[in-house]
LUMDRENPA-968336 format. One record per residue: residue in one letter; z, y, x of N, C-alpha, C in turn. Coordinates in steps of 0.02 Angstrom, whole numbers, plus 50000, padded with zeros to 5 digits. Each point is the difference from the previous one (the first is absolute). Layout:
// LUMDRENPA-968336
AZYXZYXZYX...
//
This chain:
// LUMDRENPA-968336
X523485080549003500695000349977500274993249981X499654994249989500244993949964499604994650069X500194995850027499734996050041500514994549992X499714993249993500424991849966500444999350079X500314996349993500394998350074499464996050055X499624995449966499464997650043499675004250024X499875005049990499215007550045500625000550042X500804998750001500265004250060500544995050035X499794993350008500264995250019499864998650090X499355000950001499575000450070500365004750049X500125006249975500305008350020500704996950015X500384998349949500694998750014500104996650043X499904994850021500084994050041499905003750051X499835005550025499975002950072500605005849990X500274999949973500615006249985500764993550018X500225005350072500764994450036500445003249939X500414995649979500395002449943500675006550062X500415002449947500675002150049500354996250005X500445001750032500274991850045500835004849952X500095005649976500535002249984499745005449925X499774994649955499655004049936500365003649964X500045006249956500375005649985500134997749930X500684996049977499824998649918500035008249977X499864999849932499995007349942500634998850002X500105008249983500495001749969500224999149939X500624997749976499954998649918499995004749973X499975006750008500255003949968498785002549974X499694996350054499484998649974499614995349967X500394995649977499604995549964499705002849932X499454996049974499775002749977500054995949918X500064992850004499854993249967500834997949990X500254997650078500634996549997500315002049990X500564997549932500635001549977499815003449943X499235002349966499875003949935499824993249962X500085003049950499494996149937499374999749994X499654995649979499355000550009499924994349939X499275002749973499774997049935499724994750025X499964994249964499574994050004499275002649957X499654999550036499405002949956499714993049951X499884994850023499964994249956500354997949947X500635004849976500264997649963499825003249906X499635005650001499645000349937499514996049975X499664998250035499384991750007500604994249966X500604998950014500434995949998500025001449935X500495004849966500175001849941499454999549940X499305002750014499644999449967499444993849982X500254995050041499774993550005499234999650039X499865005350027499525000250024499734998450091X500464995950010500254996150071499484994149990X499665000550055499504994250032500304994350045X500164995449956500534996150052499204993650021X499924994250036499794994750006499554997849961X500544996449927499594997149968499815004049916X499855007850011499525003849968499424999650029X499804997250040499304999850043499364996949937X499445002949981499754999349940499115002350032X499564993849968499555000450032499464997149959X499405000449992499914993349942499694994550035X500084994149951500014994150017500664996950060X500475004449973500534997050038500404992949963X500124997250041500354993449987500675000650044X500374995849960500804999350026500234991750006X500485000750050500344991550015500434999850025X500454993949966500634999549999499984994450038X500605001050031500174993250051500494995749978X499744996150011500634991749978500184998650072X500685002350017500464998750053500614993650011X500084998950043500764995550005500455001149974X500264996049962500765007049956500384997250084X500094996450041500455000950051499484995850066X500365005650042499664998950064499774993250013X499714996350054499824992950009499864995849937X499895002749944499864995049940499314998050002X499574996049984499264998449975499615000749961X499515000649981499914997749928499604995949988X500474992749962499714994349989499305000649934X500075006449944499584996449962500045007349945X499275001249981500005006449966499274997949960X499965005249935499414997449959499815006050003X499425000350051499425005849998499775001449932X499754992449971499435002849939500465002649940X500684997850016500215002549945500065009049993X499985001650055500175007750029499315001449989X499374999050023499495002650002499605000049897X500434995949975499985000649933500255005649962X500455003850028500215005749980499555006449995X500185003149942499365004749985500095006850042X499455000150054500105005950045500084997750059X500164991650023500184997750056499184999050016X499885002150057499194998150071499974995150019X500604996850031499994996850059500624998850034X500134994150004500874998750060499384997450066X500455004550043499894998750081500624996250047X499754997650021500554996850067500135005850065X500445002249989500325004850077500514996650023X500075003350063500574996150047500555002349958X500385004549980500714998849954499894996049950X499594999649957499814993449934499345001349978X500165001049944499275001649953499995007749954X499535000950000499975007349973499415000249950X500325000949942499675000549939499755007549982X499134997950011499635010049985499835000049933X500155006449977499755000149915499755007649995X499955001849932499745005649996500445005549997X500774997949979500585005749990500514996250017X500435004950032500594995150013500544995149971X500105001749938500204994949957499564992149988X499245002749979499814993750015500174995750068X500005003750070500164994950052500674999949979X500595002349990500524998150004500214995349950X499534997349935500084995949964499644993450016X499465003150022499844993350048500334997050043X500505002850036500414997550061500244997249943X500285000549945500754995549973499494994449983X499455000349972499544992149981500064997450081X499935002250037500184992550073500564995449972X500345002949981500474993549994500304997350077X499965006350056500094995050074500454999449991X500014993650044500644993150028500075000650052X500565000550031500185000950088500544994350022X499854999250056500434992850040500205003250065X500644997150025500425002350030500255007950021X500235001950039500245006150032500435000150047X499955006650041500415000550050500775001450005X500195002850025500605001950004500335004849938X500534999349961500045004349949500815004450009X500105004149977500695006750020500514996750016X500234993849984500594996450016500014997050066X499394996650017499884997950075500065003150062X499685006649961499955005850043500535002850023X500545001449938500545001850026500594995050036X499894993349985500344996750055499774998550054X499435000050023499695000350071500065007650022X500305005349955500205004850050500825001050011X500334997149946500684996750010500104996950088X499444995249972500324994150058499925005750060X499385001150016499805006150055500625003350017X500545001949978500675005550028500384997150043X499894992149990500504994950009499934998750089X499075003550009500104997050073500105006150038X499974997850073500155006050031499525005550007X500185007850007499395004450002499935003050053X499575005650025499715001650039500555005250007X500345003050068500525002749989499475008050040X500005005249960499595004950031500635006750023X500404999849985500635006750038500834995649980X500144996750025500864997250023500515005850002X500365003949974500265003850007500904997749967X500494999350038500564997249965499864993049980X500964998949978499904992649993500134998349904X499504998649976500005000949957500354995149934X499964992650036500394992349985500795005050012X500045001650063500654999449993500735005849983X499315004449981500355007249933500164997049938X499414993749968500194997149933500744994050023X500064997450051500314995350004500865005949972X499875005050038500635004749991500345004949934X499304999749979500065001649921500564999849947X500125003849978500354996849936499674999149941X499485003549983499484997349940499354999150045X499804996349971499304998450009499594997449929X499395006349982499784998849953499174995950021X500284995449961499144994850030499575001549916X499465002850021499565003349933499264995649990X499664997849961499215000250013499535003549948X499625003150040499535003949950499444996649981X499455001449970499534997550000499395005949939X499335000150011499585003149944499504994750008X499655000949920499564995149985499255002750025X499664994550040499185002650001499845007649964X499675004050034499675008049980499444995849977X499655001549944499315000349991499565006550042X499665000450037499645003350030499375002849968X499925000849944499245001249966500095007049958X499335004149993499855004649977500424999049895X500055006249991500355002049933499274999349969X499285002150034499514996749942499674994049998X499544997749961499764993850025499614999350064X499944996450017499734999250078499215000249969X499675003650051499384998049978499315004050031X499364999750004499615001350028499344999949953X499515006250035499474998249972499405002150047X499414996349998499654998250063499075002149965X499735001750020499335001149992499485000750075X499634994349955499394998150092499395003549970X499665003550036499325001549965499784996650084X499434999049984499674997150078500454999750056X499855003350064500345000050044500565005450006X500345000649952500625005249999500534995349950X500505005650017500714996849947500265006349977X500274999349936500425004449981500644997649977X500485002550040500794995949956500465008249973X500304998749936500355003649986500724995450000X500525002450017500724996850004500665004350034X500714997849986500465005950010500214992850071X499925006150027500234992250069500255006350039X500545000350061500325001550068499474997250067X499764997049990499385000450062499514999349966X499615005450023499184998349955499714998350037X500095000350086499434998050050499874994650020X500784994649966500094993849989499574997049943X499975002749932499624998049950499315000950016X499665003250034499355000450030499784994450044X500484999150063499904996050026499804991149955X500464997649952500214996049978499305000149948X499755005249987499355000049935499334999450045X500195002950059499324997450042500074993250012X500654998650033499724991150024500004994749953X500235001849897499924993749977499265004149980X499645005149998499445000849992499204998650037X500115002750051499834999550066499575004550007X500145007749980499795005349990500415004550061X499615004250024500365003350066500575005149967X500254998450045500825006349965499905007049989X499535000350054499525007249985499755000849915X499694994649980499695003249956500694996849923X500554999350043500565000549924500345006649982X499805000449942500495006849991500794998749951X500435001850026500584998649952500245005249971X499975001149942500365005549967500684997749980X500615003350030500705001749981500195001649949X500244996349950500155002149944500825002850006X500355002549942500815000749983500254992950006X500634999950017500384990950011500925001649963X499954994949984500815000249997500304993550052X499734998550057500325000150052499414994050020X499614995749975499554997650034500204997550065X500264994650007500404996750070499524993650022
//
């Protein structure tokens, strides 16, 4: 009575679809157009929602990252020992975004990040640049994809012509919780708990900085508030 879609994936692929398929009748639906309960949402209310970073294990350690405050910046100059002086701070590591301070709770790393003291030198492009290099961009000619009427010479005939400019500021693109992850190696396996939109991506990505076969990663899906 219950068989996963994989036991009947093999079977299907030999079934010619109809070339003239019968939608339902609405007058049978069964789902669309009713109400229907969110079943996750008493877990919600009662605070009892497993989001990411509830992931709890012992001997877990946490780390905070010291980032660019703006794109293309550097960082000329940061005081490890002063961070690793902090009570609860392990260890600052060097990663490709900066340095990442491990401690025993997250406040200690996140107080450790403020003992860096990092210093950053130069940067790239910042919202003002941006928006006049897409200014200037209108100015040249564009790619004309449907010509329809003459459109110069409806305004030339006009009696008003309202010339407008809009504009919205940068979307931040990031999850409503903190970003974050948690990772466990026992020998040749992985375990990641995290609220992510591709998990087969986060597998991939835990085998090759591991070098543990993807086979043997398991990712558990946590709750997200949008995890981007």
């Amino acid at each position: 009575k219950v068989l996963g879609y994989g036991a009947l994936a093999a079977a299907a692929a030999k079934v010619r679809p109809p070339a003239n398929p019968a939608l339902k009748a609405p007058s049978a639906f069964r789902l669309i157009g009713k109400p229907t309960q969110r079943l996750e949402l008493p877990g919600h209310v009662r605070g009892e929602t497993k989001f990411g970073i509830d992931a709890q294990m012992p001997g877990l350690t946490y780390a905070a990252l010291q980032r660019a405050p703006a794109p293309g910046a550097t960082l000329s100059g940061a005081d490890t020992r002063a961070a690793e002086r902090v009570p609860g701070v392990l260890r600052v590591v060097e990663v490709a975004s900066g340095l990442a301070v491990v401690a025993t709770t997250p406040s200690a790393a996140f107080a450790g990040r403020a003992a860096l003291g990092a210093k950053y030198v130069g940067r790239g492009p910042d919202s003002a640049s941006i928006a006049a290099t897409l200014d200037a961009a209108l100015d040249k000619p564009g790619r004309v994809k449907v010509a329809n009427g003459d459109v110069e010479a409806v305004l030339r005939r006009a009696t008003n012509v309202v010339d407008a400019t809009y504009a919205t500021p940068f979307q931040a693109h990031a999850p409503m919780e903190p970003m974050n992850c948690t990772v466990r190696i026992e020998g040749k396996r992985a375990d990641v708990w995290v609220g992510s939109q591709s998990l087969a991506d986060v597998r991939n990505v835990v085998a090759q900085e591991t070098g543990i076969p993807a086979r043997a990663v398991t990712v558990h899906g946590t709750f997200l508030g949008g995890s981007f």
